[in-house]
C-alpha positions as CSV (number, residue, x, y, z in Angstrom):
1,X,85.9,153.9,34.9
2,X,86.6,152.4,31.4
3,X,85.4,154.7,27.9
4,X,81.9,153.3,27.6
5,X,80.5,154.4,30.6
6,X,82.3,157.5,30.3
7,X,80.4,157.9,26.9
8,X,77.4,156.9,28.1
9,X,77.3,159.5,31.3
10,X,78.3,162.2,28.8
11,X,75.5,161.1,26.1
12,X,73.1,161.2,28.8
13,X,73.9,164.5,30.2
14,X,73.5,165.9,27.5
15,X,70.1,164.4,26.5
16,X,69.0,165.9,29.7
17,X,69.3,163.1,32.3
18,X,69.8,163.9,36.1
19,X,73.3,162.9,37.3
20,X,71.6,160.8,40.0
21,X,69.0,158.9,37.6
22,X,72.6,158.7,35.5
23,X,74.1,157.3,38.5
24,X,70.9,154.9,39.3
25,X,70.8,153.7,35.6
26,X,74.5,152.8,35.5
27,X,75.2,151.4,38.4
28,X,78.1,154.2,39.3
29,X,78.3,156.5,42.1
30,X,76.4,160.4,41.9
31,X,80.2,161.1,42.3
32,X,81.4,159.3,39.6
33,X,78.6,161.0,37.6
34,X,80.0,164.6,38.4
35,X,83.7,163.9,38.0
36,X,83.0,162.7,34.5
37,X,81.0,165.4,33.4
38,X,83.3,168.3,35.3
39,X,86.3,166.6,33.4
40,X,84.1,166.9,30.0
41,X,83.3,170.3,30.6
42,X,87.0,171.4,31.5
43,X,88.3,169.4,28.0
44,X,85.3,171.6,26.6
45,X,86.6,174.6,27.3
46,X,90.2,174.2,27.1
47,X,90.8,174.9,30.6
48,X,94.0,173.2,31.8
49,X,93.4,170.1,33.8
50,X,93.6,170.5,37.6
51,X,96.0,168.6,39.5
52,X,94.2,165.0,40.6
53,X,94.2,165.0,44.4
54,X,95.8,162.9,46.4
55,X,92.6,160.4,47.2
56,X,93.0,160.4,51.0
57,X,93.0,156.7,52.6
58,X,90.7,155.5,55.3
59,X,92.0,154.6,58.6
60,X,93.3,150.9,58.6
61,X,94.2,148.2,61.5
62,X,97.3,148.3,59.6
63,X,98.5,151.5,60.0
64,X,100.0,150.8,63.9
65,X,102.1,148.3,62.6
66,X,103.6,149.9,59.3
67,X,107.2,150.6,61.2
68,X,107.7,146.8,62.4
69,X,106.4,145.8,58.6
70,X,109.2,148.5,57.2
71,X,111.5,146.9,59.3
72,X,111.1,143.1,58.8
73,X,111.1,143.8,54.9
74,X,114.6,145.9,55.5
75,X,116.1,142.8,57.1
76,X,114.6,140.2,55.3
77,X,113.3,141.2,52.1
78,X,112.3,138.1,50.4
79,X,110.0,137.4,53.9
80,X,106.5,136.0,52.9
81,X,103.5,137.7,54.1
82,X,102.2,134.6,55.7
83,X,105.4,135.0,58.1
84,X,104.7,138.6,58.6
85,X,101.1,138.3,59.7
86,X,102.6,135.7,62.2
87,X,105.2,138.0,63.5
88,X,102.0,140.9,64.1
89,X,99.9,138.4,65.5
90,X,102.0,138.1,68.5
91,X,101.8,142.1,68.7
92,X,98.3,142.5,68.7
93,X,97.4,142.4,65.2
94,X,93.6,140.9,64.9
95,X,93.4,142.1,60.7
96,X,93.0,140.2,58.0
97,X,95.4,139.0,55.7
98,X,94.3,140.4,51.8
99,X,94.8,143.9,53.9
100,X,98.2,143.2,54.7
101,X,98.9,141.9,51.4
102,X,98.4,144.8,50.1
103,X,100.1,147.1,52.3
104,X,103.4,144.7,52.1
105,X,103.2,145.2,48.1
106,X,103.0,149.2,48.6
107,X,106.2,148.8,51.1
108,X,108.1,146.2,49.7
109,X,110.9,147.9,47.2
110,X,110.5,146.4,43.6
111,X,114.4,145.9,43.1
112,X,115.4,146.1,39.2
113,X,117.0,142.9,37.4
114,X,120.5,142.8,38.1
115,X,122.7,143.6,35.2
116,X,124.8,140.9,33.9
117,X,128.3,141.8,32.9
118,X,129.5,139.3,30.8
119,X,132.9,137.3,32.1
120,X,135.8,136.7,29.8
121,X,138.4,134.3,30.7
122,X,142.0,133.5,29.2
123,X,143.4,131.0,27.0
124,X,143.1,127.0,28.2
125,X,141.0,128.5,32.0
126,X,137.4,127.6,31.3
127,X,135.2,125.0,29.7
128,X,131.6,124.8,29.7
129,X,129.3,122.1,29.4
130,X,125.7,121.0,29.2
131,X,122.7,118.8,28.3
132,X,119.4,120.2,26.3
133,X,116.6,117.5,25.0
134,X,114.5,118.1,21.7
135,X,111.8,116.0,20.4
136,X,112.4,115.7,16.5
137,X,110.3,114.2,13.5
138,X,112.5,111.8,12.0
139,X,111.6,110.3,8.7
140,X,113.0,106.8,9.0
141,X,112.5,106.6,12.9
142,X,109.6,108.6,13.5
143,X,109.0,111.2,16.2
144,X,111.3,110.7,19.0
145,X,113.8,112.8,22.1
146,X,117.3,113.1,21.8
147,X,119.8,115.0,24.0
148,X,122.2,117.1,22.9
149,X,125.7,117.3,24.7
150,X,127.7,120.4,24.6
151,X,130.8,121.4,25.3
152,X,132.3,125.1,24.6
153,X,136.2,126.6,25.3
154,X,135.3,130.1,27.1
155,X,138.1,131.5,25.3
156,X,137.9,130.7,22.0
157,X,134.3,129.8,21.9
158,X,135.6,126.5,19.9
159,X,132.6,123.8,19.8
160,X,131.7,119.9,20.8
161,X,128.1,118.8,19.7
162,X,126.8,115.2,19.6
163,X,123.4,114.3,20.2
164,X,122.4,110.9,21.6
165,X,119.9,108.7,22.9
166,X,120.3,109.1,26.5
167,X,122.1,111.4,29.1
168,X,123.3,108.7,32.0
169,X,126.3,108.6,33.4
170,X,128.7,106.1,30.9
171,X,127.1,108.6,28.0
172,X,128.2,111.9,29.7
173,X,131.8,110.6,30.7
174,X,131.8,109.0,26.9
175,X,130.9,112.5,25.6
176,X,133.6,114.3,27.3
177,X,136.2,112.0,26.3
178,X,135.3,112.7,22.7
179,X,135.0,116.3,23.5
180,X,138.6,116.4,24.9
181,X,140.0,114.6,22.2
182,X,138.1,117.1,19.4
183,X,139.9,119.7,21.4
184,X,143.2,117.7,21.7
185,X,143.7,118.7,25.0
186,X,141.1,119.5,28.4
187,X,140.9,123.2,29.9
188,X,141.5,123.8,33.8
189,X,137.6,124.1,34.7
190,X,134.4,122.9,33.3
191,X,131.3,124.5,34.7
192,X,128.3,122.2,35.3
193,X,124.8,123.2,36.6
194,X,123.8,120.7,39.2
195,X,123.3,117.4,36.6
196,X,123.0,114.1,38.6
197,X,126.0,112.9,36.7
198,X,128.0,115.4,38.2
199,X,126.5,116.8,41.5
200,X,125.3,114.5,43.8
201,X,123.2,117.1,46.0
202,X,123.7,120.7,47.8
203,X,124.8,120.5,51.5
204,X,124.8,124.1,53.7
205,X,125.2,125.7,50.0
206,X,128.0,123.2,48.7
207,X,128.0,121.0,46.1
208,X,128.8,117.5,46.7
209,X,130.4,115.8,43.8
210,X,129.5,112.3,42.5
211,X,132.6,110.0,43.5
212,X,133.2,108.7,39.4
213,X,133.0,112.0,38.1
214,X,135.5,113.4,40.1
215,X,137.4,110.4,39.0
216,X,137.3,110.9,35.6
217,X,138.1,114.7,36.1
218,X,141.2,113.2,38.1
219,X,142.0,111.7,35.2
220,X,142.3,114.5,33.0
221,X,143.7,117.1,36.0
222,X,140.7,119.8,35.4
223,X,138.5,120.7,38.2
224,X,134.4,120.9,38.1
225,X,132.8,123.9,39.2
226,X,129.3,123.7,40.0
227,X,127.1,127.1,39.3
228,X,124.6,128.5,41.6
229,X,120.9,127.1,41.8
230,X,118.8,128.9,38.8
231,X,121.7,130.8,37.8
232,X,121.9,130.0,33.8
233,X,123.5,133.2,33.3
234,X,126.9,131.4,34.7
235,X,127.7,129.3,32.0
236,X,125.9,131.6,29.4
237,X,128.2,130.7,26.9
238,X,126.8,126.9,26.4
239,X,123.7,127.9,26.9
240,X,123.5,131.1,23.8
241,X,124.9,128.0,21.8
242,X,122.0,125.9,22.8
243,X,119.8,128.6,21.0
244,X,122.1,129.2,18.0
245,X,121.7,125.1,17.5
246,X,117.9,125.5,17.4
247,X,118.1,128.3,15.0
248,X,120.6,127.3,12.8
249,X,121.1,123.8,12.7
250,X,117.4,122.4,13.6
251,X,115.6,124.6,11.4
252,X,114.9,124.1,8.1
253,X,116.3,120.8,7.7
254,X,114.7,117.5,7.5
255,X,116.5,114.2,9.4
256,X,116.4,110.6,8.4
257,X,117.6,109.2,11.6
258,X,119.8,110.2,14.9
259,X,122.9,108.8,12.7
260,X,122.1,111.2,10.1
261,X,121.6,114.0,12.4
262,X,124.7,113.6,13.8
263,X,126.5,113.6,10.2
264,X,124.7,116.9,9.8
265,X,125.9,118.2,13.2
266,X,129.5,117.2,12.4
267,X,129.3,119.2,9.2
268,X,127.7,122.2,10.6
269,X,130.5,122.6,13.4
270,X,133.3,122.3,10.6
271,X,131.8,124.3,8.4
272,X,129.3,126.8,10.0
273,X,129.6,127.5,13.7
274,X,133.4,127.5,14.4
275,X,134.1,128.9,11.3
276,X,132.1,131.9,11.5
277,X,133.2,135.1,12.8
278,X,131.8,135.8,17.0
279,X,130.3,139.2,17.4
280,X,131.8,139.2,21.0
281,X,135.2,138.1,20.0
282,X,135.4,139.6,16.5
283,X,137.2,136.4,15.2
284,X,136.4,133.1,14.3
285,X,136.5,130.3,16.8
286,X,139.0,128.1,14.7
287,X,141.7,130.6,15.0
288,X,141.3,131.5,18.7
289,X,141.5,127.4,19.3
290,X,144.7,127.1,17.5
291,X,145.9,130.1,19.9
292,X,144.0,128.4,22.3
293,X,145.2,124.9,22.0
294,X,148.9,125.6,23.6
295,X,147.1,126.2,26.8
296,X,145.3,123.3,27.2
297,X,146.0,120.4,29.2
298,X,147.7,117.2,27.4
299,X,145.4,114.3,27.3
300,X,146.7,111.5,28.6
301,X,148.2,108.3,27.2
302,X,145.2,105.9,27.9
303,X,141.5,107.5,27.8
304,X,139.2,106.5,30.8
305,X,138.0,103.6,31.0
306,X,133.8,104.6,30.7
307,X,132.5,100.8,30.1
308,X,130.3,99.9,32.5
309,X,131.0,96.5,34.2
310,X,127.8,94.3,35.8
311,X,126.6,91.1,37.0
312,X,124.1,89.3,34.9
313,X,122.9,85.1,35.5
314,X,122.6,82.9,32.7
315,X,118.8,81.6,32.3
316,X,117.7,77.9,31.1
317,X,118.1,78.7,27.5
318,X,121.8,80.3,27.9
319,X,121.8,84.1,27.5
320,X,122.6,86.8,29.4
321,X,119.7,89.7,29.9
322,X,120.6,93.5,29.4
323,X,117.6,96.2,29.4
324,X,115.0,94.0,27.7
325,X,117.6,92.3,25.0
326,X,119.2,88.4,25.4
327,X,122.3,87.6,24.4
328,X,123.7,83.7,23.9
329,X,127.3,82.7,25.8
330,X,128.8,79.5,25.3
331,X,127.5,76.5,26.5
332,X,130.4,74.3,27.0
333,X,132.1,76.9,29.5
334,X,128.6,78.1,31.3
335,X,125.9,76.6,33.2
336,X,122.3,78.0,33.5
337,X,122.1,80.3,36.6
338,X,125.8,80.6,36.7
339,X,127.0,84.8,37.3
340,X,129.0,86.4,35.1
341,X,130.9,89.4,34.8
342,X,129.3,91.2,31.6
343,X,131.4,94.3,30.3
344,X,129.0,97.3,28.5
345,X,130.7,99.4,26.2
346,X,129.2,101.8,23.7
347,X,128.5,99.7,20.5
348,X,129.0,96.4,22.3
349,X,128.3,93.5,25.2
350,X,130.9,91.8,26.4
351,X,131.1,88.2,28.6
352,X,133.5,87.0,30.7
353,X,134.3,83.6,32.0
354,X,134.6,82.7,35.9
355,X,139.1,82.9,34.8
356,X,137.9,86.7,33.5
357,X,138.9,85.8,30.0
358,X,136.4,86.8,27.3
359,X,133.7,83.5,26.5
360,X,131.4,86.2,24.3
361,X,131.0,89.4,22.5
362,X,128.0,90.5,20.7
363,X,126.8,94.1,19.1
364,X,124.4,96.1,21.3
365,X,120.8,96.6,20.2
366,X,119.6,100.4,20.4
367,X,118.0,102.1,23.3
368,X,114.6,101.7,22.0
369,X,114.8,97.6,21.1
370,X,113.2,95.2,24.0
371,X,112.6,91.8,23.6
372,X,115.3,91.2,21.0
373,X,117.8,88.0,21.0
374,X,121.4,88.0,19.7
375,X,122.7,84.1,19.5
376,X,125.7,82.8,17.9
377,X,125.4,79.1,16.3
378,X,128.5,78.1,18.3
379,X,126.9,79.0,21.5
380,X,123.9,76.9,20.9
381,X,124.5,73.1,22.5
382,X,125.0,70.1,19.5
383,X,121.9,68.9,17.9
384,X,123.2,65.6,18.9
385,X,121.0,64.4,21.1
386,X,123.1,62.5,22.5
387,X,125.8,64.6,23.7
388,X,123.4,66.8,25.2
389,X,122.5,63.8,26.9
390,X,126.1,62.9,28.1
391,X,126.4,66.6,29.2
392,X,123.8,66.5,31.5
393,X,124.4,63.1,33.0
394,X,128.0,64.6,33.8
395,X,126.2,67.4,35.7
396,X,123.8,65.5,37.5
397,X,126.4,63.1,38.3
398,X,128.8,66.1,40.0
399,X,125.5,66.4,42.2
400,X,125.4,63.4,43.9
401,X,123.9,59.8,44.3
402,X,120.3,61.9,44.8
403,X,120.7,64.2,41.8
404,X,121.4,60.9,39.9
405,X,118.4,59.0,40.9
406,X,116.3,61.8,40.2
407,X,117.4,61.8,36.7
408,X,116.8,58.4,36.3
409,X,113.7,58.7,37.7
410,X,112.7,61.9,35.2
411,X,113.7,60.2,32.6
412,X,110.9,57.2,33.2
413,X,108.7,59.1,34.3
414,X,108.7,62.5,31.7
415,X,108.7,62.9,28.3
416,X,110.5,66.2,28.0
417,X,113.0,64.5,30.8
418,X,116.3,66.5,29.2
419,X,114.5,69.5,29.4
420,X,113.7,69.9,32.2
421,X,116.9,68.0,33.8
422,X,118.4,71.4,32.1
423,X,116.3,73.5,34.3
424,X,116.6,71.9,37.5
425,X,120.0,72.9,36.9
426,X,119.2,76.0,36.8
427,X,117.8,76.3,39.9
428,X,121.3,76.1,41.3
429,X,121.8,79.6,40.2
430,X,118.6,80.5,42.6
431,X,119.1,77.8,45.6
432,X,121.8,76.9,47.6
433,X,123.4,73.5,46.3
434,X,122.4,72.4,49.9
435,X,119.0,73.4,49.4
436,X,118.7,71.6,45.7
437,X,120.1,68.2,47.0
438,X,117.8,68.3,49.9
439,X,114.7,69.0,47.4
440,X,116.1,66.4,45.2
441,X,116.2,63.8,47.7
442,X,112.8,64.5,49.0
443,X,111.5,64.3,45.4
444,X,112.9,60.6,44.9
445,X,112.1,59.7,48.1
446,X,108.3,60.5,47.7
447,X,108.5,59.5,43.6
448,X,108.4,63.2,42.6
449,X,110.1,63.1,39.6
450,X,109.5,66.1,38.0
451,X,110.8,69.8,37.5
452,X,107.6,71.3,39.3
453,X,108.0,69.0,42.1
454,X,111.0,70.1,43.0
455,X,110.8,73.6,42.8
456,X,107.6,73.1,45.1
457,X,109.9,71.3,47.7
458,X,112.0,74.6,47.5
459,X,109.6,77.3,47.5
460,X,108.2,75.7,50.6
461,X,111.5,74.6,52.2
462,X,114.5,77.0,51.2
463,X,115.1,80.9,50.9
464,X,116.2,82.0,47.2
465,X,120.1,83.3,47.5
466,X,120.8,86.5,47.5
467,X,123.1,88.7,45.3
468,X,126.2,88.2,47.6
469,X,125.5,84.8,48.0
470,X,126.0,84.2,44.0
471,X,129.1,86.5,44.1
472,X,130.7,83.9,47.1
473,X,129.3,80.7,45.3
474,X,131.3,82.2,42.3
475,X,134.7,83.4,43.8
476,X,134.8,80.1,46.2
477,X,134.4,77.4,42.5
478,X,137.1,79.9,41.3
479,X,139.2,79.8,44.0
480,X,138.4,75.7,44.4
481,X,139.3,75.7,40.8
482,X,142.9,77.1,41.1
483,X,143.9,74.9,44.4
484,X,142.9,71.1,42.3
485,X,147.2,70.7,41.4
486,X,149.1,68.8,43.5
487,X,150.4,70.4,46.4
488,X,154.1,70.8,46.8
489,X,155.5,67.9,48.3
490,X,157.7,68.4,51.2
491,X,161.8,68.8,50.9
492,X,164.1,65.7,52.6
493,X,165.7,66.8,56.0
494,X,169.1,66.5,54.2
495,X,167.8,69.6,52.1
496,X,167.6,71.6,55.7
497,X,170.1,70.1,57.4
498,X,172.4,71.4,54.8
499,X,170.8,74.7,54.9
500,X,171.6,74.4,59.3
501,X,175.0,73.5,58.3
502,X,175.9,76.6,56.1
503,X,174.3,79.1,58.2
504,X,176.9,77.8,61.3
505,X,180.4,79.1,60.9
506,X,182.0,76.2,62.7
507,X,180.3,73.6,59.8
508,X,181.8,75.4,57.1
509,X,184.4,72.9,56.7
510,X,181.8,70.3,56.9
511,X,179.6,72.3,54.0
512,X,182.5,72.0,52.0
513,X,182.7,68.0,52.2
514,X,179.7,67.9,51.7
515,X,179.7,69.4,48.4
516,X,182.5,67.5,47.3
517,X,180.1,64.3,48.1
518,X,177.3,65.9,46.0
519,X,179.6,65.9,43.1
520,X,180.5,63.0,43.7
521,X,176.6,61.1,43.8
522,X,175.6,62.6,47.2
523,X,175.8,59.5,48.7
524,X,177.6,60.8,51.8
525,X,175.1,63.3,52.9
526,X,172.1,61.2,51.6
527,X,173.4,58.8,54.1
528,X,174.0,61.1,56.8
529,X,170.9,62.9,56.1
530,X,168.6,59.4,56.7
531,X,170.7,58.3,59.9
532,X,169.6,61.9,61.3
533,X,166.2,61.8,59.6
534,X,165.1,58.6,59.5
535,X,162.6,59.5,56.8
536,X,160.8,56.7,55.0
537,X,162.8,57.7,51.7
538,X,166.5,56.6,53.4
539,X,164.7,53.2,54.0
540,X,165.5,52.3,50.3
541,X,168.4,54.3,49.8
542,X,171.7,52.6,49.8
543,X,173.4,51.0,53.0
């Protein structure tokens, strides 16, 4: 019963109204009615209030089975209700579920939060570290997420922030490296929630770590721990930062661009954060570090290596593709739909050449540019016609008598003949050479001369190759490449017969004549050598 209609019974009973025309008039009970008015007249006359009754409860088809629902809740007490009414069902219970619902909520224990005592650790033992995103209003770049990356000594509460653009794997392994180096040396442990970058999945309750990351944690001798599922409180350290940043350093201040915010971050950790003093340490976060830093681990000679190395093919025009951007390699050392190794660092794109020497190196465009094209002049093929010309012919001549006719033949027939003789070239980076030179021939043998002629012939009669199949086509012209010198030519029998001679004892005195003829022109064993022999070189060697 809520105030008003406890107002309204008592303004009516005292107007004169019946209790049950009360009752009828506001939808209540005639019981209702005369509780409220024996409560107003107690209040009324000062009379202490009377203990409520318990209100007795009607008879339920719940009641039999009360002990067995005590019981499952004892020994499982997060158990659904759904799994409860199962378990009755198959004793007999025909209720309904809202019932049970109800009488599981009166018997289920409401368990307070579990205090959380906060966990200290000694000088150099623990790290934390962690990812947040925030959406930000830049005024040169405009509305836009960035993640933050942080990294925090349990110890000494000393600081690593850096936002960027995205959190994948070369960015996380970057940002530790940069974190290590900011703390001049790595801690024993790192705690991790279960990031892709780091955990892989749970098995039976286990983490199971990604193969690179424990790598690069090889690297640097520390160990990562994994915390429990929803269990932030772990590394709370990193994440009571994460909400000083937004406090502190995000609010209030206006950014131009992520470059700017970063100058702004580098700032405020200098001269704000680990500068200040910590109300749970009672010191400032620069000091403990320097007491700190003798405990942590040396970082090594040589950082990790974090560049990421992939394949990429070379299209008609001569560039190299990398999320939505082109960029030119040379085209005296490349051919269009040739493989190459491409190397991705953080601020750069680097190409290497089938010897894995460097052919190109160009500046990476930002996350957020697609459809942009870096080209240097002296990647671009000569305007001289004609040596574009030559270059070609040279190619279609390594083809074969086929490829050659067909050339001939485009070049009668077509008015942009060179350009497409450049990509029907390329189509050896999709096809089999086998497969080209069998579409080749059929195109000059039915007058086909044309670029989509040809790739009709192949669409129809060969099967595009596959990733592997461009790595093997690659490492076998490498290899091929290396075995073009001259063989070694075989040794004269003289050579081993000497080498028989020295190894028996009883020729010893017969090596040693020898020797004394090889000083004196080798004629002696040059002619004993081709009376044993009889190789085709004694047949003009002296008599």
């Amino acid at each position: 019963m809520n105030d008003f209609t406890r107002n309204e019974i008592i303004r009516r009973w005292y107007e004169g109204q019946s209790m049950r025309g009360i009752a009828v008039d506001l939808h209540v009970a005639r019981e209702t009615v005369k509780r409220a008015v024996d409560r107003h007249r107690r209040d009324r006359q000062g009379a202490p209030a009377a203990a409520a009754e318990p209100r007795k409860r009607r008879p339920s088809k719940v009641d039999p089975f009360e002990d067995q629902i005590g019981r499952l809740l004892g020994r499982y007490p997060r158990i659904t209700v759904q799994r409860i009414l199962e378990e009755l069902r198959r004793e007999g219970y025909d209720g309904g579920y809202s019932i049970l619902c109800e009488r599981v909520s009166a018997l289920r224990e409401s368990k307070p939060a579990a205090i959380v005592q906060r966990f200290e650790t000694g000088p150099g033992v623990q790290g934390q570290v962690d990812w947040s995103p925030y959406t930000i209003d830049f005024t040169c770049e405009g509305r836009r997420q960035v993640n933050l990356f942080g990294c925090v000594l349990g110890y000494s509460r000393y600081q690593y922030l850096q936002f960027t653009e995205r959190q994948d794997m070369e960015t996380t392994l970057r940002q530790h490296v940069r974190a290590f180096e900011h703390f001049k040396g790595v801690a024993a442990t790192y705690l991790y929630d279960n990031m892709k970058t780091v955990v892989m999945r749970i098995e039976d309750g286990e983490p199971i770590y990604n193969p690179r990351f424990l790598a690069f944690a090889t690297h640097y001798g520390f160990r990562p721990w994994a915390c429990r599922v929803r269990r932030p409180q772990t590394k709370g350290k990193i994440e009571r930062q994460f909400d000083y940043v937004e406090k502190s350093l995000l609010n209030g201040r206006e950014f131009r661009s992520l470059e700017h915010l970063n100058e702004v971050t580098a700032w405020w950790l200098e001269n704000v954060t680990n500068v200040r003093v910590h109300r749970t340490t009672g010191q400032r976060p620069v000091d403990r570090h320097a007491e700190e830093q003798a405990h942590l681990i040396p970082l090594p000679a040589n950082p990790y290596e974090v560049a990421e190395m992939v394949y990429r093919t070379v299209d008609v025009e001569g560039f190299v593709s990398w999320r939505g951007n082109r960029y030119s390699v040379p085209w005296k050392t490349t051919r269009p739909g040739q493989m190459l190794p491409v190397k991705i660092t953080e601020d750069e794109l680097i190409v290497y050449g089938t010897q894995i020497d460097e052919i190109a190196r160009h500046a990476l465009f930002p996350v957020t540019a697609t459809g942009q094209k870096r080209e240097e002049k002296s990647h671009r093929p000569p305007r001289d016609g004609q040596r574009r010309q030559e270059a070609l012919q040279q190619r279609f001549g390594e083809l074969g008598d086929a490829a050659v006719r067909f050339l001939d033949g485009l070049r009668q027939s077509q008015r942009q003949c060179w350009t497409q003789a450049e990509q029907v070239l390329a189509l050896s980076g999709t096809y089999h050479r086998r497969d080209l030179l069998a579409a080749l021939e059929r195109a000059v043998q039915y007058n086909a001369y044309s670029l989509k002629s040809v790739q009709r012939i192949l669409a129809v009669q060969a099967r595009p190759k596959t990733t592997f199949d461009r790595l093997a086509d690659e490492s076998r012209r490498h290899l091929s490449s290396l075995l073009t010198d001259e063989p070694t030519p075989p040794r004269p029998a003289a050579e081993y017969q000497k080498r028989l001679a020295f190894a028996d004892p009883t020729h010893e005195q017969d090596h040693e004549q020898t020797n004394q003829q090889d000083d004196n022109g080798q004629q002696g064993s040059q002619q004993q050598g081709s009376q044993q022999d009889g190789s085709p070189q004694d047949v003009d060697g002296p008599a």
